[in-house]
VEXGU-42717 format. One line per 8 residues: number of its first residue (from 1); for each residue x, y, z of C-alpha. Coordinates in steps of 0.02 Angstrom, whole numbers, padded with zeros to 5 digits, m for minus. Example, Ala and Ser with C-alpha at 12.3 -4.5 7.8 and 13.67 -1.06 7.14 Angstrom:
! residues 2
1 = 00615 m00225 00390; 00684 m00053 00357
This chain:
! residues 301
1 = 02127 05048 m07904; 02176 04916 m08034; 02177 04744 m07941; 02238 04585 m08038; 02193 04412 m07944; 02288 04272 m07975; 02194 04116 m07973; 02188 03958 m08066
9 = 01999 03964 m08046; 01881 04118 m08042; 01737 04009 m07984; 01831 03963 m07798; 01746 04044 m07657; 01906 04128 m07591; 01934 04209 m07750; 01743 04256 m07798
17 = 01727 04332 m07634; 01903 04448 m07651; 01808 04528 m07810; 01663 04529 m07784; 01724 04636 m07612; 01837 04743 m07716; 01719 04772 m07844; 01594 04844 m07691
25 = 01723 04968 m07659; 01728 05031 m07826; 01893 04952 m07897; 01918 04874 m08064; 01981 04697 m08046; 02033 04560 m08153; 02061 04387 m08135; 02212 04303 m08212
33 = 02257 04112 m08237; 02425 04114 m08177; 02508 03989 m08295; 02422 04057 m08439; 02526 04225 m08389; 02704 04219 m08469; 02836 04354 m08447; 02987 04458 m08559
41 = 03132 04487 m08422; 03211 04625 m08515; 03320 04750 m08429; 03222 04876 m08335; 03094 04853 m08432; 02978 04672 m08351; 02818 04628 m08439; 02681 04504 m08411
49 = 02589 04449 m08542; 02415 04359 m08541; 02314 04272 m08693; 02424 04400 m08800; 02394 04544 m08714; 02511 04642 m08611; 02458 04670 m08439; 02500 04847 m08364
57 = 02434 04960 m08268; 02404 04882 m08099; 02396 04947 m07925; 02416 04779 m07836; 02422 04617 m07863; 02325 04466 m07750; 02397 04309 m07754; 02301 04135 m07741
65 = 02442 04023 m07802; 02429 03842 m07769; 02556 03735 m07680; 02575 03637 m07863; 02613 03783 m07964; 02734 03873 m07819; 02875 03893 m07927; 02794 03968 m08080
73 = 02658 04054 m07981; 02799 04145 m07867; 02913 04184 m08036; 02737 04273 m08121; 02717 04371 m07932; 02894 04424 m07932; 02873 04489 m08104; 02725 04593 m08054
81 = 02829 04659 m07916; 02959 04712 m08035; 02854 04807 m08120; 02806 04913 m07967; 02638 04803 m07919; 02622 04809 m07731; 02580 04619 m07682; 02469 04574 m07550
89 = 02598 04443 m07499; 02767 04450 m07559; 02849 04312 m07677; 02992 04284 m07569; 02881 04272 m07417; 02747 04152 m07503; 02921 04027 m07565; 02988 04010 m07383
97 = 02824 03990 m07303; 02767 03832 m07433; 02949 03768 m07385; 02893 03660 m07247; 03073 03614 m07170; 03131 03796 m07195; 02975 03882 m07133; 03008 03756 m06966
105 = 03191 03821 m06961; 03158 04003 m06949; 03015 03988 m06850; 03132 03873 m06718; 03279 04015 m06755; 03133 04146 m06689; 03082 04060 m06524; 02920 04016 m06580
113 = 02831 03836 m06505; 02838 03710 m06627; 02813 03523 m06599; 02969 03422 m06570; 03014 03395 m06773; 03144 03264 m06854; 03194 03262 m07017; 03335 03141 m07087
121 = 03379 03058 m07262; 03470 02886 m07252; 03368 02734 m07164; 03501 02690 m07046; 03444 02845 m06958; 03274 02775 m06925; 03286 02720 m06743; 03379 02865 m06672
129 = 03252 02978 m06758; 03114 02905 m06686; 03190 02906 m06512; 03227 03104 m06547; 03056 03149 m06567; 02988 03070 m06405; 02951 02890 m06471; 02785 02830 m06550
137 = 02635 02878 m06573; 02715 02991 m06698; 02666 03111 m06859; 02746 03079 m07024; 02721 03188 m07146; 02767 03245 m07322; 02837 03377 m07357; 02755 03431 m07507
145 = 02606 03373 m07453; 02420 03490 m07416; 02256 03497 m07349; 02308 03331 m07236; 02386 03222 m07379; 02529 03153 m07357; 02498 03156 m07149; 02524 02974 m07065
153 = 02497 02944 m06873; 02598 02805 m06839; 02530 02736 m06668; 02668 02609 m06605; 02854 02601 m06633; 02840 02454 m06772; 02714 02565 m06866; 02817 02737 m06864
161 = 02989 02611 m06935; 02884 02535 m07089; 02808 02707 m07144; 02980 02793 m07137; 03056 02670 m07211; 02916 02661 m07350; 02935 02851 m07387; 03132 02853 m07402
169 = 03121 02700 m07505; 03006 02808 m07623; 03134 02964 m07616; 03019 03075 m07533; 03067 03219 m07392; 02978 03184 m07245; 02964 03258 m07068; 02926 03163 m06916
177 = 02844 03252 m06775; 02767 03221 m06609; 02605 03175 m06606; 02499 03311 m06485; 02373 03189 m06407; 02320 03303 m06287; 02250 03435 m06454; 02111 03305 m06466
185 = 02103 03312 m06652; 02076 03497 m06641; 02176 03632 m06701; 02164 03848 m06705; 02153 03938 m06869; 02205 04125 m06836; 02182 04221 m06989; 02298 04365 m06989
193 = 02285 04521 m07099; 02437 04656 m07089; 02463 04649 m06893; 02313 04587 m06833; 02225 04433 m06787; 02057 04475 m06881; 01959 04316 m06850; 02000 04142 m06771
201 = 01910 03965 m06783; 01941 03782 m06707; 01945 03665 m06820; 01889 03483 m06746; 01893 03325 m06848; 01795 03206 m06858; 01773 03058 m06748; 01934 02955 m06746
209 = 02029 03052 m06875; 02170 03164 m06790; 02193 03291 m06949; 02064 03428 m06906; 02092 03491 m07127; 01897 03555 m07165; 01938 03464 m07331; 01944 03293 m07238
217 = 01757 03317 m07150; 01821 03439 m06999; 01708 03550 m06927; 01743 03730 m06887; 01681 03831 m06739; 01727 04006 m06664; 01831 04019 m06524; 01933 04141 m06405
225 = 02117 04131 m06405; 02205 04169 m06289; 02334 04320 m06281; 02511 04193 m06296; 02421 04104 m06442; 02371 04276 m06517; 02560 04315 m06489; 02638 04177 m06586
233 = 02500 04186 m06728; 02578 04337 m06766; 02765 04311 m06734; 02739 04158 m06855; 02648 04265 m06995; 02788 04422 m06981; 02934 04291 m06969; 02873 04213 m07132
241 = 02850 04413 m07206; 02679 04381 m07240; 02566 04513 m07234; 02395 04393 m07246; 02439 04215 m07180; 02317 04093 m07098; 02441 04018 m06953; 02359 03848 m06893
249 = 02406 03816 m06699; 02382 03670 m06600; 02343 03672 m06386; 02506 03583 m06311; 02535 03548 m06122; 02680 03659 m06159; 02580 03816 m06238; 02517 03831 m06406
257 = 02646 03785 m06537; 02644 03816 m06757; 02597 03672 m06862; 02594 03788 m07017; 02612 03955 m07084; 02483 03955 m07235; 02526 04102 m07348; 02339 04089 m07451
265 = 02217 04044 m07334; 02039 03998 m07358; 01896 04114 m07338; 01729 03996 m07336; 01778 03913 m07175; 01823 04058 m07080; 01696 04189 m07149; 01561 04052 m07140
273 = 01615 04004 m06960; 01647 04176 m06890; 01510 04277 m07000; 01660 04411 m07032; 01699 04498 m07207; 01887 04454 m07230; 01873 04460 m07401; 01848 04641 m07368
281 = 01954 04680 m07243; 02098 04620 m07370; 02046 04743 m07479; 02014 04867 m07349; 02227 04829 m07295; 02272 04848 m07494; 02179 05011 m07500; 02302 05074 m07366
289 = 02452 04987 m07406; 02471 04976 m07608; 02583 05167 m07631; 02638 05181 m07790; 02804 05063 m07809; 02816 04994 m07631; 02826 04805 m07655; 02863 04765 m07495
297 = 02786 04787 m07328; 02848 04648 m07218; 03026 04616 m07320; 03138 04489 m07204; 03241 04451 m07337
């Protein structure tokens, strides 16, 4: 097969490792800079074009778009499936899952746990928010934020007012959430790949810090879920429509509930941590998946 990566960076470990496993099985693959691609919407007949050449050809398509180049990373991927290139994960799907609010909304529509949320826009809603969520200590977060920026633990009622209020007065969407004491700092990484769990990990943080992100000094250890946390790992990925999804969970005294539904996971925490090949098992999934013009696997609209 003819795989195209899209990646901002060939050197990242996530994408070295998805060619350098596809190569091993004997596919040609290429990696493209997605906002060097640019694209001719003509009438039944889509191109992509790269560094003035015309990209065609292509059996599937893996996408490692970050959250700062969404829009125009998602536009290039939806191109790609308009020309017949089956997707690893689906535009649509990768759009609502970076959505934090909507991703929370259809998760909550399915059932799924989820930590008491808020989410308001004029100030004079402050106090009833707060009380909403269960009080202080409380999480405030950003909505566009990643990797644990943009995350605030506000500790006391005073505290959780004056960061709200900062963030509105800056125009920014924010969420406030309950804070899960009783998750210790810790949270579960399930790495999903078509319907399976293939590999989970806790991620702990580090002494006094209450985001477990391996970006902010967390360390990451196998573990066993258990078979309601393996459950809603995989409601969260297939309500989403993502085909490959890392679905971070934390423990709760009221059963494991979704902190996020990451549609382009990491692979050097969890292959390091778990000693597994996910890089190949992707490739192993787009082997049996990538038919000539199916674009979509998961497809909930």
């Amino acid at each position: 097969m003819k795989i195209a990566v899209l990646s901002r960076n060939p050197k990242l470990y996530s994408t070295n490792r998805l060619v350098e496993a596809a190569t091993a099985r004997g596919h040609e693959v290429r990696v493209f800079d997605v906002l060097r691609c640019y694209m001719n919407i003509t009438s039944m007949r889509p191109q992509i074009h790269y560094k003035g050449e015309r990209l065609e050809g292509f059996d599937a398509v893996i996408p490692r778009i970050g959250a700062s180049v969404t829009f125009y990373g998602t536009a290039v991927l939806r191109q790609f499936e308009m020309m017949g290139v089956f997707p690893l994960n689906e535009s649509v799907a990768i759009s609502r899952s970076r959505d934090k609010l909507r991703s929370l909304q259809l998760l909550s529509r399915k059932g799924i746990g989820l930590p008491v949320t808020g989410f308001a826009h004029k100030p004079d809603d402050i106090q009833d928010l707060i009380k909403m969520v269960g009080g202080a200590p409380l999480v405030i977060k950003l909505l566009e934020g990643t990797q644990g920026i943009g995350v605030v633990l506000a500790e006391t009622h005073k505290a959780a007012e004056s960061v709200i209020e900062a963030f509105m007065g800056l125009h920014t969407n924010i969420l406030v959430q309950e804070f899960i004491k009783e998750a210790g700092g810790a949270d579960l990484r399930c790495f999903i790949i078509g319907d399976k769990v293939v590999a989970t990990m806790k991620r702990q943080g580090k002494e006094g810090e209450f985001r477990s992100n391996l970006h902010r000094g967390g360390t990451a250890t196998v573990v066993r879920i258990t078979p309601e946390e393996r459950s809603t790992a995989l409601r969260a990925a297939q309500t989403m429509g993502l085909n490959v999804a890392g679905v971070d969970l934390l423990r709760s005294n009221h059963g494991p509930v979704v902190m996020e539904v990451n549609s382009s996971p990491g692979l050097e925490g969890i292959e390091r941590s778990t000693g597994k090949d996910i890089a190949g098992n992707i490739i192993e999934f787009i082997e049996k998946n990538a038919a000539s013009g199916n674009t979509r696997t998961r497809g909930k609209g």
